[in-house]
N, C-alpha and C positions, 0 to 999 in steps of 0.2 A: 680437335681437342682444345687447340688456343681460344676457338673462336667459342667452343660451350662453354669455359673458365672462364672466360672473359666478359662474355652475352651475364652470366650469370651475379659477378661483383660487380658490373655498373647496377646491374638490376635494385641489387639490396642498398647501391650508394643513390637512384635518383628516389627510388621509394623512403628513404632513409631520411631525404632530405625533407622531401614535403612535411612530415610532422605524422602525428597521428588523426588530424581532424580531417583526410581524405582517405573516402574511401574507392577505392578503382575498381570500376566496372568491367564487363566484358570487351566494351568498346576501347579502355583504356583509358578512359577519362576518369578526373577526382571530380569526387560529388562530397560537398561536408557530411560529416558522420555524426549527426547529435548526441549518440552517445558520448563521444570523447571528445566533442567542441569545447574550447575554451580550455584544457587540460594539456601538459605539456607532456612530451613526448616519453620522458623517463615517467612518469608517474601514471602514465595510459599503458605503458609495455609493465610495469610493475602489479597492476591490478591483474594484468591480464595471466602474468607470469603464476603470482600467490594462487591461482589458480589452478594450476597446468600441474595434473600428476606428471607428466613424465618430465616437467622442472624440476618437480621436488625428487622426484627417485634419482635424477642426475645428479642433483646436488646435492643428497645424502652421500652416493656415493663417492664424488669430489671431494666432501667434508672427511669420510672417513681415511682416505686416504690420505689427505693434507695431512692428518690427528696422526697418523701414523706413522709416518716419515719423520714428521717433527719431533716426535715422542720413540723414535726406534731405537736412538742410540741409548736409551733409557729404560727401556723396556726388554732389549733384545738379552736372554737369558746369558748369553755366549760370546765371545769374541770370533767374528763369523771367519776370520783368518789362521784362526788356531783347528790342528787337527785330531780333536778329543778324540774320535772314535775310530782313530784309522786304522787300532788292533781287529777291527770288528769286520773290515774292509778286505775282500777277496776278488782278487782280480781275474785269478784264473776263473771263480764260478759266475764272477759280474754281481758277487755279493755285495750289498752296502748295510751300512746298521739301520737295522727298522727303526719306529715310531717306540721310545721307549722313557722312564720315568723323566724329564727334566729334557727332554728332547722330543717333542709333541712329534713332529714331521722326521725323524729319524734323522740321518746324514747324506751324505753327499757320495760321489764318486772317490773322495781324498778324504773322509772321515771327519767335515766340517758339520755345523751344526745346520739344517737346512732352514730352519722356519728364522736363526739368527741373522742368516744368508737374506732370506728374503726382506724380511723389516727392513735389514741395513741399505740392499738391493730398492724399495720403494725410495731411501733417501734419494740417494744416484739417480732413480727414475725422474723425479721432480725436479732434481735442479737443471739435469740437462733441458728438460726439457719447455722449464721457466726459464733459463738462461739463453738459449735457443728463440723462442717468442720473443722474449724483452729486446735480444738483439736485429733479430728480422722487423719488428715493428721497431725499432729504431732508424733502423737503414730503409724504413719502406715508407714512414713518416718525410724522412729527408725526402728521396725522391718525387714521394705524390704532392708532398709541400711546394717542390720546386715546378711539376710539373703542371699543378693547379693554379697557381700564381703569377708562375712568366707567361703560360701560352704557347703558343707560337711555334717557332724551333727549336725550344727548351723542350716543350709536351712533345713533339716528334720525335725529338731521340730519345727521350727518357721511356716515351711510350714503346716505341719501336725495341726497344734493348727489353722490358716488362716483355712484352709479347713475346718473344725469342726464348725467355724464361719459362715464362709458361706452356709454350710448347712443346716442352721436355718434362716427360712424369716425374712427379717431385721424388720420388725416393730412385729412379734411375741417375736424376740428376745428384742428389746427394751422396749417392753410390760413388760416383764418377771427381766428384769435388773430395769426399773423403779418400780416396783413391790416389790421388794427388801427393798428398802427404807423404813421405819421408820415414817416418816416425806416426803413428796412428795414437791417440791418446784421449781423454775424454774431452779433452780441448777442441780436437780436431773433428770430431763427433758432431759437439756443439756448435762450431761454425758451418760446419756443411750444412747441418739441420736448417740455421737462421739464412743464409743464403738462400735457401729452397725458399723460405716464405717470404723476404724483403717484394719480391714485384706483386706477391696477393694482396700486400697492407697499402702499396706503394699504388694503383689501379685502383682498388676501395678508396681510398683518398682522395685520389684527385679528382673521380667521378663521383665523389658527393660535394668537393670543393666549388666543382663545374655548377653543380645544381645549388649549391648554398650562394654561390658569386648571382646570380639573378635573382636573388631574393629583394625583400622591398626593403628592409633593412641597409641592405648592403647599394645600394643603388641609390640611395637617400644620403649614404657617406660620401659615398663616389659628386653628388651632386652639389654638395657642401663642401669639395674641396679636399676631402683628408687625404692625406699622403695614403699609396698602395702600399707600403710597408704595416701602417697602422690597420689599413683593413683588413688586410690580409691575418696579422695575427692579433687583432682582437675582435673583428668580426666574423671571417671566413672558417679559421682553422678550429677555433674553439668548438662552432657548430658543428666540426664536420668529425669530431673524434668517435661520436657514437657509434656508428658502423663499424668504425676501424678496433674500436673496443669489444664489439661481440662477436667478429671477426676472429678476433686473439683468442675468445673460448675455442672455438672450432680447430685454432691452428694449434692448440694447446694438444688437442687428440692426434692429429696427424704429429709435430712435435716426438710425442711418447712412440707411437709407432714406426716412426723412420731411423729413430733413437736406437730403439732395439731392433731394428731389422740391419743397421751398423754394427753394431756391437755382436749380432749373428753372424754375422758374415766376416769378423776377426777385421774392422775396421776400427775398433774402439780400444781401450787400452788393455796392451797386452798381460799387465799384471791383473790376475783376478781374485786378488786377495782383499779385494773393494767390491763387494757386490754389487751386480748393474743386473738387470732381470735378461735383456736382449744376450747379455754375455752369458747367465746362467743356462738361458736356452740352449746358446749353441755348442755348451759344454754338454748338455745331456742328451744330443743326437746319438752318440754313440753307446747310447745306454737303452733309448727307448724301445726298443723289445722286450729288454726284461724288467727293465726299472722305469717305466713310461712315467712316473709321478713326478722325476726327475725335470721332465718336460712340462708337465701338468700344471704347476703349480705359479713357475713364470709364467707361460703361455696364457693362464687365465688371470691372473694379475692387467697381464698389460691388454687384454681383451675386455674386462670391464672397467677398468680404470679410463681407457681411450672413449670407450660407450657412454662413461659420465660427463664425459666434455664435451661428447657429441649431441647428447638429450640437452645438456643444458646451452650451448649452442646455437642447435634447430630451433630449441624454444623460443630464447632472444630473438632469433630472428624473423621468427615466426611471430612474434609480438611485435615488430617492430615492421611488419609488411603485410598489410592491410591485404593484399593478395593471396597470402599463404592462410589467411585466421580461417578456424573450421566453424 
């Protein structure tokens, strides 16, 4: 598993590097590509993207969710904390209030408002799950920076400790870090999450660092003298953030799913008078025989919201690896 993870993000960082004016054969060799000669790399994956329905369906759906979350706390009819309908609430028959005037999706198992539940539940969703990426490509920036710059002994340990990482599945491992904890809380949540992905960003980095470092550009600085400090962060690093940015879509779906599969598992915070969709799931395990919608409703929330970061994703990187274009 280390080694298919791994075989996989040097792949999209040495392809990443060349540009888009190569295109790779069966043999493995770059031949120029006259269509995209002379075109720079965002603007050759951008044609190709404005193109690509399943970019655009990914990133309708991205859009709509983003629009959502932002606009929930404004939007949501109810105070998803307060329990309007709990007269309506039977325990003994596993009754809850149906779908009724001013309450589209009915209530809850506690007489909350469901559909206010879930808007408020999409905010929760995005931040951990922005918060989570911004901080793993933080910590994975540091590492591949350091690893693609010194070399040496430096790239051995840091690579060596990346590798160890990722031969542990990302959500057993987040399992295991949130586990840890003391106290479980959205906080906790969120750093297990971005730990999980610091050595994906940190591996893409430095393996497109590796391939940006023998460019002609950079080689031409190196021969004129300039200090490795200056190459490195004005010629090496800046080239090399593209992968590590279309990387971040992808890690954005995995992000929302280890999120909530936490927060299922009673790893995330115990008050759930804050909707989080992974927590609404696993409050409605025990309902799902007779009230399955309970389930339904989170469960397809975080199923095609994760699928909009994945299309849009694949695509980028499929725009951007002359290997994968159909």
């Amino acid at each position: 598993m280390t080694s298919s993870r791994a075989t996989k993000i040097d792949r999209l960082a040495s392809v990443a590097a060349r540009g888009p004016e190569f295109e790779v054969g069966p043999d493995g060799q770059g031949s120029p590509n006259g269509h995209d000669a002379g075109v720079s790399l965002a603007v050759s994956a951008w044609r190709r993207l404005r193109r690509n329905p399943v970019f655009i369906v990914g990133a309708v759906m991205i859009g709509l969710f983003v629009l959502l979350a932002v606009l929930a706390p404004f939007i949501a009819p109810h105070d998803p904390a307060l329990r309007l309908l709990e007269d309506q609430v039977s325990r003994a028959n596993n009754e809850i209030p149906p779908p009724q005037d001013g309450y589209p999706l009915g209530g809850d198992q506690y007489g909350r408002d469901l559909f206010s539940r879930m808007l408020l539940g999409s905010q929760q969703t995005l931040l951990v799950a922005a918060l989570a990426t911004v901080i793993g490509l933080g910590g994975g920036l540091v590492l591949g920076t350091l690893a693609g710059a010194f070399g040496g002994w430096v790239d051995s340990v840091v690579m060596r400790i990346v590798d160890v990482l990722l031969s542990i599945p990302s959500l057993l491992l987040a399992v295991s870090i949130g586990a840890l904890f003391a106290e479980q809380s959205q906080f906790t949540v969120i750093l297990a999450v971005a730990i999980v992905q610091i050595p994906i960003f940190a591996r893409l980095l430095r393996g497109t660092m590796l391939s940006v470092r023998e460019s002609d550009h950079v080689l031409a600085a190196k021969a004129l003298g300039v200090k490795r400090r200056a190459i490195v962060f004005r010629h090496i690093l800046p080239n090399s953030l593209g992968p590590v940015i279309v990387q971040s879509t992808l890690v954005l779906a995995i992000a929302v799913l280890d999120a909530a599969a936490l927060s299922f598992l009673g790893l995330g915070a115990a008050d759930d008078s804050t909707p989080e969709w992974g927590q609404m799931l696993g409050n409605a395990q025990d309902f799902f025989d007779s009230q399955p919608h309970l389930a339904f409703w989170p469960a397809g929330c975080i199923i095609v919201v994760a699928l909009g970061f994945t299309l849009v994703g694949e695509s980028m990187r499929e725009a951007l690896d002359p290997r994968q274009r159909r």
